[in-house]
N, C-alpha and C positions, 0 to 999 in steps of 0.2 A: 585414075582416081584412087585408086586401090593402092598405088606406089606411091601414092605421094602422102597416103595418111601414115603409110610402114616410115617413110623416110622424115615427117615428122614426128614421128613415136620415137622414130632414132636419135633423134636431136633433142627432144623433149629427156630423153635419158641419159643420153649425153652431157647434157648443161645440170641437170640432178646430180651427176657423178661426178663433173666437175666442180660443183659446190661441195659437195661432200667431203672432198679429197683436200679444196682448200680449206674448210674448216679442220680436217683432219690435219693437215700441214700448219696452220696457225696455235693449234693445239701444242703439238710438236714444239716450235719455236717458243713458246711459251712456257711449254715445261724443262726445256732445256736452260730458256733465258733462267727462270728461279732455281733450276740446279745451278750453275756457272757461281749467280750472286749468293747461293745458299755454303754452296762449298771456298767460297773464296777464304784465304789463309787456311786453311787446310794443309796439312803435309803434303807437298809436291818435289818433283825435281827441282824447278823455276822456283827464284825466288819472290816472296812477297810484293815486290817492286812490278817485276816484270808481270806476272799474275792479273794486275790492279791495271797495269797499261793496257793487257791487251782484253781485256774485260770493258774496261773504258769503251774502247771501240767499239768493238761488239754489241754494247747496250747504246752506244750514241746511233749508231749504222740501224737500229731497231725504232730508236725514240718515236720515229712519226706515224708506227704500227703499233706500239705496243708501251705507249708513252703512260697509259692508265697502270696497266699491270706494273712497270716497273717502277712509278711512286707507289704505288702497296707494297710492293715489295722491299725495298727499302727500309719503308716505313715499317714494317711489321720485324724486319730485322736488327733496328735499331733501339726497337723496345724488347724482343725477344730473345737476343744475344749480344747481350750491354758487355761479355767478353771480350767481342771482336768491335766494341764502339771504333774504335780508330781509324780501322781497316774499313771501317763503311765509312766513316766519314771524308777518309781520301777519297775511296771510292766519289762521292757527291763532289768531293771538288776537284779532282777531274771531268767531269761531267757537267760541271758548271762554268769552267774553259773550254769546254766545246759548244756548249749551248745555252746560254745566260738566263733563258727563257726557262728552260727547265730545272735550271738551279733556283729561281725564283718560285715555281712551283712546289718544289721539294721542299721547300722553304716552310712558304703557306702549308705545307700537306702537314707537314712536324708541328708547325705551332697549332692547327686543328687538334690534332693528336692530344697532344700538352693540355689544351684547353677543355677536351673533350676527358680526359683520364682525370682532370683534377675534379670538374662535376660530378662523374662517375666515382669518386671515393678510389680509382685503380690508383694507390701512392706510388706502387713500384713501377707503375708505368710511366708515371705522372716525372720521378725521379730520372729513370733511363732516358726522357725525351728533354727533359731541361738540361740532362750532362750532354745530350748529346747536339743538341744548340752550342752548347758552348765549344766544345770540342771542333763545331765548324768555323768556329774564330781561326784557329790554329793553321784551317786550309783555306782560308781568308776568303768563306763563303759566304759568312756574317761580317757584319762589323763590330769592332771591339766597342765602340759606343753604344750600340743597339743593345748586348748583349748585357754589359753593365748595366742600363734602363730595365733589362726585365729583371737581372736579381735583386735591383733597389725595388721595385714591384714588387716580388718574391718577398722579401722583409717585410712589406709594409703589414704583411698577416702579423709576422710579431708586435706590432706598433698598437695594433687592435686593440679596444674592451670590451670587453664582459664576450667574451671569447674564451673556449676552452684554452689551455696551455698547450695540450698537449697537440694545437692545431698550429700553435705559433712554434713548439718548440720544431714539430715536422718542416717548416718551411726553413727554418734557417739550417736544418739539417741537411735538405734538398741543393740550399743555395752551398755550403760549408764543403760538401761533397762533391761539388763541381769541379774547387780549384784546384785539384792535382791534375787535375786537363788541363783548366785555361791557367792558373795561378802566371805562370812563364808570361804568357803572349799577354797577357792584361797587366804583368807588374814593367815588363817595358814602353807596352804603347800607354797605360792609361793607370799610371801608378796613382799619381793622386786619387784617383776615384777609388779605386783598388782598397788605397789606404781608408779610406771614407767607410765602404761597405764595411771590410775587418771591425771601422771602430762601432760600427753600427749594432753589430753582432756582438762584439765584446762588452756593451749599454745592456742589452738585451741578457746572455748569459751573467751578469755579474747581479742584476735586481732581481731574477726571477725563481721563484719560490720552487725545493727541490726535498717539500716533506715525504718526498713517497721515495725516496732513495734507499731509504734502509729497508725497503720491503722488499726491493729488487735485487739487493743481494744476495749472492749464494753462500757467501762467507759475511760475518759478522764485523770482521777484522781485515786490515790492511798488510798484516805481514803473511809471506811475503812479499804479497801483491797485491800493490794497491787496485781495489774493485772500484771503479770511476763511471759513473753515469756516462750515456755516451756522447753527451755533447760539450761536456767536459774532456772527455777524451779524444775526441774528433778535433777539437779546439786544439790542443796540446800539440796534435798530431800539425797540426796546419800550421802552430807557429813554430814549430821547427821546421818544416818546410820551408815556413819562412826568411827564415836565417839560413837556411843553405841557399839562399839566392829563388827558391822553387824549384830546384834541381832534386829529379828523383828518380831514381833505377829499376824501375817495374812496368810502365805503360810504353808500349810499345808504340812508336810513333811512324809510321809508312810515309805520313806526308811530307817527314825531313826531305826524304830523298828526292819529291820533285817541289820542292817548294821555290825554284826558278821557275817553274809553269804557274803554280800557283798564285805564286806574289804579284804575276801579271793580269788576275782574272778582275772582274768588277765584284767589287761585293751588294750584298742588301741587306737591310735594315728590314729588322723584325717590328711587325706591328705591335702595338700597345695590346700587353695581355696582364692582366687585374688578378689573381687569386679571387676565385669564386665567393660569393659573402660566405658566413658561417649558417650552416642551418642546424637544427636540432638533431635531425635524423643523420647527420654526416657521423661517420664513425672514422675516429683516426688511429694510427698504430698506437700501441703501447708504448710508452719509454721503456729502456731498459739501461742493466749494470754492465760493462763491458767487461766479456771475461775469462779470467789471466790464471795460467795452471801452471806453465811453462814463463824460461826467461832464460837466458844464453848460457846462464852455468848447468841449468840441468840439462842440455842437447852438448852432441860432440861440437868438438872444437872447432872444425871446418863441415859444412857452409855454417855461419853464422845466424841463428836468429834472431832477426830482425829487434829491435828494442822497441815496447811498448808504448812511447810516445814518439818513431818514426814514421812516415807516413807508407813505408812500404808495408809495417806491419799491418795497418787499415786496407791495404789495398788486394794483400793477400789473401786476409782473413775474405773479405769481401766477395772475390774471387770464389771461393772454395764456398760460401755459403751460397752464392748463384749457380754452382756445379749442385751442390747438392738438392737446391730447390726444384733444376730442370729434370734429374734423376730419377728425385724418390721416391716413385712409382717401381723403379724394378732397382732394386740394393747391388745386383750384378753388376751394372753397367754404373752405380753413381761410385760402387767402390775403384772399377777400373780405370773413369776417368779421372779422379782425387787422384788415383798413385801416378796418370800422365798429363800432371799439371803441366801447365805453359815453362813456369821457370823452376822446377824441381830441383836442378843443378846448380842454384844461387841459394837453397832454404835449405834446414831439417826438415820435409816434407813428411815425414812420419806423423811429429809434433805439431808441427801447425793443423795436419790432418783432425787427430786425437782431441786438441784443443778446442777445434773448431765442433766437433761433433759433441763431445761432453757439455759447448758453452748450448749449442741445440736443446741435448736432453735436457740440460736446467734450468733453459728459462724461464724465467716467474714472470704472467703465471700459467704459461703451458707450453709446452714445446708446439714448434710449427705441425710436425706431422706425427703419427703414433710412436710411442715410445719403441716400440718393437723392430722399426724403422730402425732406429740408429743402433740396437743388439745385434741386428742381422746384418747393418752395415761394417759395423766393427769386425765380425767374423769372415766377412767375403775379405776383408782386408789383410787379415791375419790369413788369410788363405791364399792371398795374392802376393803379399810382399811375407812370408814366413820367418824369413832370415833376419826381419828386424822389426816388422809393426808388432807381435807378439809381447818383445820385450820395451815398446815403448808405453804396450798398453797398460803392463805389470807395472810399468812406472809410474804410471798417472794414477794407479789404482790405490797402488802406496802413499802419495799425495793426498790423495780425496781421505783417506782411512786416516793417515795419519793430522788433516787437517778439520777430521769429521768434527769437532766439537764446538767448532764455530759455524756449522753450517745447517742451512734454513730447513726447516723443518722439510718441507715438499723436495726439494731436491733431496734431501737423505731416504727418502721412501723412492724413489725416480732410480738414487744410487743401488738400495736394496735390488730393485726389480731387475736392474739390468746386470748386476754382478753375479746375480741366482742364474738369471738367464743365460747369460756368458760363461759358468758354468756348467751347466747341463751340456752346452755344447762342445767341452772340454773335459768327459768325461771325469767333472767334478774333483780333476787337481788344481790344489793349489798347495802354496809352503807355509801352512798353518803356524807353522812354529816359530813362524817371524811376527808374529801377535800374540805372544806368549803374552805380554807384559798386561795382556785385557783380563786376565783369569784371577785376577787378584783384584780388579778394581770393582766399583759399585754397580751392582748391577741396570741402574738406571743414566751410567754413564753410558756416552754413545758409540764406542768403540763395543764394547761388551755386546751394547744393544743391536748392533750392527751385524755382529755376528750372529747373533741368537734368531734376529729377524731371515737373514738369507740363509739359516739353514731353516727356518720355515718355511720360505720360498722354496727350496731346493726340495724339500718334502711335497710341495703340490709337484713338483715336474721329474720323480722318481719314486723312491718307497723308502720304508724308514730303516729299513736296514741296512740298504744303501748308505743313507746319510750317517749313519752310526759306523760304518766301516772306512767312511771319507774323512774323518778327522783323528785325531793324533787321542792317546788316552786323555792328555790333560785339559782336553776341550770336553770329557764326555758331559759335565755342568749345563753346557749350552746347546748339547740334542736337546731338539723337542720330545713331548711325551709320546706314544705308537697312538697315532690317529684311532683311536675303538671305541666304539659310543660305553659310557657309564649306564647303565641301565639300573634303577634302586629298586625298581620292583621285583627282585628276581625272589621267590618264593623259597626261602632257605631258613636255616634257624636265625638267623640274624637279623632277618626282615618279617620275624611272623610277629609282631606286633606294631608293624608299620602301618599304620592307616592308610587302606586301600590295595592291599596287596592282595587281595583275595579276586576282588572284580578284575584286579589288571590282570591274575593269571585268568579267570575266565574271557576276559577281554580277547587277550590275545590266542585264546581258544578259536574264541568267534570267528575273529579276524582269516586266521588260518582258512576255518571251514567258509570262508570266504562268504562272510555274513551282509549283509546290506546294511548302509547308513543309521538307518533306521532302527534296525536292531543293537549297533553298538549304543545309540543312546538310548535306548531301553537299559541296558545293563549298567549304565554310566550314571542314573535313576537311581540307583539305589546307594549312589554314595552320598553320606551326611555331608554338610555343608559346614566347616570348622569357623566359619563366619557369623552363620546365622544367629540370631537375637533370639529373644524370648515371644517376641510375636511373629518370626519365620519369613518375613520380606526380604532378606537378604538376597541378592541376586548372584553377586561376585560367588563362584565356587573354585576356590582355586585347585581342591583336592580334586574335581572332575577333569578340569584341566589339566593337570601335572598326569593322573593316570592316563587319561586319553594320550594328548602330548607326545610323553616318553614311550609308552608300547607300541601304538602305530609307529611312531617314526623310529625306533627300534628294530619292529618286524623288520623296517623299511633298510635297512642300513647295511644292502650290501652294495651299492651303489646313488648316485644320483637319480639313475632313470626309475629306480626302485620307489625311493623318497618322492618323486615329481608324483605318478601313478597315483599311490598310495595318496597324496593330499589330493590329488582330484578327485579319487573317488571317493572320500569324506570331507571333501568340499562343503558338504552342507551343516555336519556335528561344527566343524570349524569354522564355519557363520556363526549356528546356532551361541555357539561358547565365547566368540569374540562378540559380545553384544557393545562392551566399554571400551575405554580405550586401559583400563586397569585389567581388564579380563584381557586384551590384547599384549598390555606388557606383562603378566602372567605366561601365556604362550612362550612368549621368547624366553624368559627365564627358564620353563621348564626344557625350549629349543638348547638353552646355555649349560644348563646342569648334564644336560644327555651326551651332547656335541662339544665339551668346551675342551677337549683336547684335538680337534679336527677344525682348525679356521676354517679351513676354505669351505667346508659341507655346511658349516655356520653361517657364509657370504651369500652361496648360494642357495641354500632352505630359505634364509631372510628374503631374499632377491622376488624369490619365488611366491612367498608369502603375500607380498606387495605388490606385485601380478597380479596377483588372485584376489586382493584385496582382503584379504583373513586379516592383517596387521594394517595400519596406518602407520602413515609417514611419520606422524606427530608422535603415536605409541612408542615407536623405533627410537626416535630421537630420545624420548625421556625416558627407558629404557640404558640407553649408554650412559647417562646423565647418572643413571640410578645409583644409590650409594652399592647396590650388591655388586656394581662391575667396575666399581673405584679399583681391583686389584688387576685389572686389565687393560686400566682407562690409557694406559702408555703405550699400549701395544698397539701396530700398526693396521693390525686386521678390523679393528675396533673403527678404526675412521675412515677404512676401505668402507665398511658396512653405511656408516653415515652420508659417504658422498655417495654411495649406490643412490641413498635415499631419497638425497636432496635431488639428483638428476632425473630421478624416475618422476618427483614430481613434476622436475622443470619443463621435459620432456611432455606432461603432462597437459598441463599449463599451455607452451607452444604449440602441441596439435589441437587444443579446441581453438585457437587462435587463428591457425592456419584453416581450420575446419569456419571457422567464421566467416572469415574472410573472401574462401570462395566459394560458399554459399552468398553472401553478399553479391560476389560479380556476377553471379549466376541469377539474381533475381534483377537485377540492374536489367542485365544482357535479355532475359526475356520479356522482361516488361518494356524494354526499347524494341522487342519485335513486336510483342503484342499491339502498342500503339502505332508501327507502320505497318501491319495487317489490317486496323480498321482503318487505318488513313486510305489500305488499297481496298478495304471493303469486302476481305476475306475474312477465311475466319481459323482460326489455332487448332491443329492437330490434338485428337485426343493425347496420344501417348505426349504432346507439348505438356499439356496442362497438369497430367499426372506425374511428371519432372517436375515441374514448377513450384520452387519453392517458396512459401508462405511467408509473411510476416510476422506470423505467428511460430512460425520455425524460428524464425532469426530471432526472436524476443528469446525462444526458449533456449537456444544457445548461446547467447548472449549471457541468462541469470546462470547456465553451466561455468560460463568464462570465468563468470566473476565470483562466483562461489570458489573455482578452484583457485585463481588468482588471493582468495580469501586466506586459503585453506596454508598456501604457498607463504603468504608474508605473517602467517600465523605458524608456520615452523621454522622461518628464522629467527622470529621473534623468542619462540623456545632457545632456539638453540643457542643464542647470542644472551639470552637472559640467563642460561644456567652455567654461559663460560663465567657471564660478570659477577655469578654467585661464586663459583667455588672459585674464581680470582681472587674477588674480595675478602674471603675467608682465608684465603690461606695468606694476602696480602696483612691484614688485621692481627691474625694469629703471628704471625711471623715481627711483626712492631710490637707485641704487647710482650715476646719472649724477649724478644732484643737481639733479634738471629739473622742472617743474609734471607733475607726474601727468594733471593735468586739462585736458587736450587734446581738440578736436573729434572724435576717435575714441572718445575714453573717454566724454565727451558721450553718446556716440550710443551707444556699446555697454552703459554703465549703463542707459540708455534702455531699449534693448530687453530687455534681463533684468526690468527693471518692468513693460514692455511685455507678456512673457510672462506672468508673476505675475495681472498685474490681468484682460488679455483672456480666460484661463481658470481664472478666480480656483476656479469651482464644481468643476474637475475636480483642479486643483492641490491645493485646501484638503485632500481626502482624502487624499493623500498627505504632510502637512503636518509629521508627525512624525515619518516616515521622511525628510524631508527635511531636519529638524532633527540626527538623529541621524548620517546619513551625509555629509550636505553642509554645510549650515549651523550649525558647529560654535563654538564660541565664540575658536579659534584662528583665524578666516579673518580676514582684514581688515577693519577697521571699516565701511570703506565699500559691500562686497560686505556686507556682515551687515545694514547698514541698511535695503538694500531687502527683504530678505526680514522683517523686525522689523515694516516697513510695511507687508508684504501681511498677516499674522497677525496685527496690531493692527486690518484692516480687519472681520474676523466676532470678534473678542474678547471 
């Protein structure tokens, strides 16, 4: 009895270890199969050809074990490395010669994909699975009639009304972007149709409306390159394609070589797939400006770059922005594989590099990923290729400088940040003396300004002596001032009849002997009120303020963490005194008079302020507006400080939102327990019920929402009403002298009203029709109405 319970205990462990071992073994196989398909086209000895044959096998000799895993896989490769599109989709059509059954599945599993990415709002997914349908034409997996069926589908979004544009102009992008794959195999077997679709497309871009184009550009102007919306440009690109028959020298095609196997396979027909209707909530890309730095005379003579309406130059550019997008988490590895593109030894791959990254940081109106991104990607690159990215970069830099005065406000602050930053890591050489010609011009021109702005940059990320030893004598004009607070109260014969100088030196006695809140306003008590009337109501004390103000943050000013401190622990005088919103823009002016040679202590005092709530958003705003900071209003620090503003609200704004929200699921979710507790005739934990949120909670975040939402479309309203002011005035004054209107100020100040518009298009848009009706009226000036026309034409 005894041996035969040990002998099945043996067997009992036996059959546990050998499941074990097979699930460890399928494991195995498994992760090997998605290594094999993950590294395929990879550098090998064997060529690409032979690679795809015996991988073929491999995965057919698997299909009836591991038939699930290797449509995922596939799939997930074909939307995840749209580089190697080709190379999988040979792959499939080999695999659909050995097994028809699972070609038809791979099939079905891609158009799910497709169907599933377009509901989902995933465009670029949505994108890589519609090229890569078609691409299986090519390995004659699909059929060419099937596949023309779905891009007539595909269009039918542009046919649509009262539809966004920028949902129809996505779809024919999608479809336009397919045919440097299929363009060949659809213009022999299925020309007429072919032709159909083109004329379809060409209906569609020739009636549709393209007022937001001059806001997406980065230059003003067309010389020497013309800046082309992209689906003008992608158009361009396709009818020269055209006319070379669709012959093109970039996409590498693997299924040439067996396309006797292939031309024998069966194909299938895609089922009917619709573009999703249009909902509210869908959000689609942006349009943008395609854009051009470089052109074959400025790159050496051999390899040639590409011409701007080829289709290799799309395909490159393309290229190189999917490298960068899988990268940009670590700048090491996106700079090393940019220098080891696929076809380097056919391009100037320096330029197309450079171009490609510059058109990044510029887009309007945000680059993809932080701007710091593409500073630190430039530098791995100049660190990688030394002997020549270096001098392509100085090239392009001379370009941008010498074409700066046609370009958009936001990219020229984007340029400042990154050419300060690019220096510091360049021990701050450069050949100043080939921008001589700026030292004589206006100092409100943009070349001048240009320079004056990045050595303020260059000032927050060294010290000022530094920067005063890094330029040439006949730059010293455009150093900034030695970052040192102005202090007015300092007790001297020049200040003993200054009103207030007596309390501030006691003040900052106190301070010293490390006095409490409390006792500074006791002392701050005794200063007279240069406001106050005849019966003593006066609230506003500006002189309390200004003393207070400049001596604390004085003391405070040997550092940031000094100033932070410092305001917190009179946090309370600093309630006390910002009662208005006039008593708050007092504050900042006396923050301005003390700090106004230090921006950045300026950015972040403000920053801090509005944290803490001492200042308001709306103060801040009308504040820059104010005619005392007219002599600043062009300086870049100035609209640093406004968009902090406007995001700290918006920021604001979206967390009681999100705070609403799932408080909402949270009461939903328990009062759906609480009624299948009594349905089971139990009954709700304490600590449940003391979680449980109220209705009376949610009403009260609710009136928070919408107050700040209040608070939110009542500081664009400021700030959009006081650009239409001083537009209008200088528009008016400038007609009644009889003078160009369009002067380097106005330059700049249109600018930043766009500027505004586009950097928070998502928070503005809501507001869009109260801004129509209150501000943006059809009597405003043509030129004030045009950029608001442009931001509205942008979601249209």
């Amino acid at each position: 009895m005894s041996r035969r319970r040990a002998h099945d205990n043996d067997d009992g462990y036996d059959r546990a270890y050998r499941k074990r071992r097979r699930v460890s073994e399928n494991q195995e196989i498994e992760d090997r199969l998605e290594s094999l398909i993950l590294r395929v086209g990879e550098k090998s000895t064997a060529s690409i050809e032979s690679n795809l044959e015996g991988l073929a096998s491999v995965l057919e000799a698997d299909l009836s074990t591991f038939r699930a895993k290797v449509l995922r896989i596939l799939t997930d490769c074909a939307i995840k490395m749209p580089e190697k599109c080709t190379i999988y989709t040979t792959l499939v059509g080999l695999l659909n010669t050995k097994n028809y059954n699972f070609g038809g599945e791979f099939v079905e599993h891609m158009v799910r994909t497709l169907k599933e990415s377009l509901k989902a709002c995933n465009w670029d997914a949505s994108r890589y699975a519609l090229r890569f349908l078609a691409d299986l034409v090519n390995c004659h997996v699909i059929s060419a009639n099937s596949l023309i069926q779905l891009l007539d589908n595909m269009l039918d979004a542009a046919k649509e009304d009262g539809v966004p544009n920028v949902r129809k102009g996505w779809y024919v992008f999608a479809v336009l972007s397919c045919l440097p794959w299929v363009g060949r195999e659809l213009y022999e077997k299925k020309e007429q149709a072919l032709e159909m679709l083109l004329m379809n497309i060409d209906v569609y871009l020739n009636k549709r409306p393209k007022k937001h184009v001059p806001a997406l550009r980065v230059w003003a102007v067309d010389e020497p390159h013309p800046q082309e919306e992209y689906l003008d440009c992608l158009w361009a690109q396709i009818m020269k394609l055209k006319q070379d028959n669709w012959a093109e020298k970039h996409i590498p095609r693997p299924y040439l070589a067996f396309d006797s196997i292939l031309c024998e396979a069966l194909q299938h027909n895609l089922p009917t797939v619709l573009p999703p209707p249009h909902h509210d909530s869908y959000e689609y890309p942006m349009p943008w400006v395609v854009f051009r730095m470089f052109d074959y005379t400025d790159c050496p003579e051999t390899p040639v770059l590409p011409g701007a309406h080829s289709i290799e130059r799309f395909l490159i550019e393309e290229h190189l922005h999917q490298i960068v997008e899988t990268y940009h988490w670590e700048r090491k590895d996106c700079a090393a594989h940019l220098l080891n593109f696929t076809h380097k030894l056919k391009i100037p791959l320096e330029y197309c590099i450079v171009e490609i990254l510059f058109a990044e940081l510029f887009n309007v109106p945000a680059p993809r990923y932080l701007e710091i991104f593409y500073g630190s990607t430039l530098i791995e690159l100049c660190k990688l290729q030394p002997s020549t990215l270096p001098q392509v970069l100085a090239q392009a830099t001379e370009i941008l400088f010498m074409r700066i005065e046609s370009m958009n406000v936001t990219c020229f602050d984007r340029f400042v940040n990154w050419f300060a930053y690019h220096l510091s890591n360049f021990q701050f050489r450069w050949s100043w003396e080939d921008w001589d010609c700026c030292i004589e011009r206006d100092p409100e021109h943009p070349q001048p300004k240009f320079i004056r702005e990045v050595l303020l940059k260059c000032l927050r990320l060294s010290y000022h002596q530094r920067i005063t030893d890094m330029v040439p004598p006949s730059f010293q004009k455009f150093i900034p001032p030695e970052p040192v607070p102005k202090y007015k109260y300092h007790a001297n014969e020049d200040t003993i009849y200054l009103p207030g100088v007596q309390v501030a030196t006691q003040l900052m006695k106190a301070i010293r002997e490390k006095c409490t809140p409390e006792e500074a306003a006791a002392l701050l008590a005794e200063l007279p009120n240069p406001l106050q009337d005849e019966d003593g109501d006066a609230r506003l004390n500006p002189l309390k303020i200004d003393v207070f103000v400049q001596t604390l943050l004085f003391l405070a000013s040997k550092s940031f963490s000094h100033a932070f401190a410092a305001i917190s622990k009179f946090h309370i005088v600093f309630k006390a005194l910002a009662e208005s919103e006039e008593a708050q823009i007092c504050i900042l002016r006396s923050l301005f008079e003390l700090w106004r040679n230090h921006q950045q202590m300026l950015c972040v005092l403000i920053d801090k302020m509005l944290k803490l709530q001492i200042v308001e958003c709306s103060a801040v705003a009308n504040w820059i507006f104010s005619k005392e900071m007219s002599s600043e209003f062009t300086k870049l620090y100035l609209w640093e400080i406004l968009h902090l503003t406007i995001k700290k609200m918006s920021k604001h704004v979206s967390r009681l939102g999100r705070e609403l929200g799932e408080t909402r699921e949270r009461l939903t979710r328990v009062e759906s327990d609480d009624s299948e507790e009594e349905s089971d005739g139990g009954t709700g934990t304490s600590k449940r019920k003391e979680d449980k949120p109220t209705e009376e909670i949610v009403e009260r975040m609710e009136e928070k929402l919408e107050v700040a939402q209040a608070d939110q479309k009542n500081l664009f309203l400021i700030i959009f009403q006081r650009f239409i002011m001083i537009l209008s005035e200088h528009l008016v004054r400038c007609d009644t002298d009889g003078i160009d209107f369009n002067t380097y100020w106005y330059k700049w100040t249109i600018g930043r009203l766009q500027q505004v518009f586009l950097t928070h298009h998502e928070q503005v848009q809501r507001y869009s029709n109260t801004l129509e009706t209150l501000l943006f009226t059809q009597d405003l000036d043509p030129h004030i109405l045009d950029v608001f026309h442009q931001f509205i034409s942008l979601r249209a």
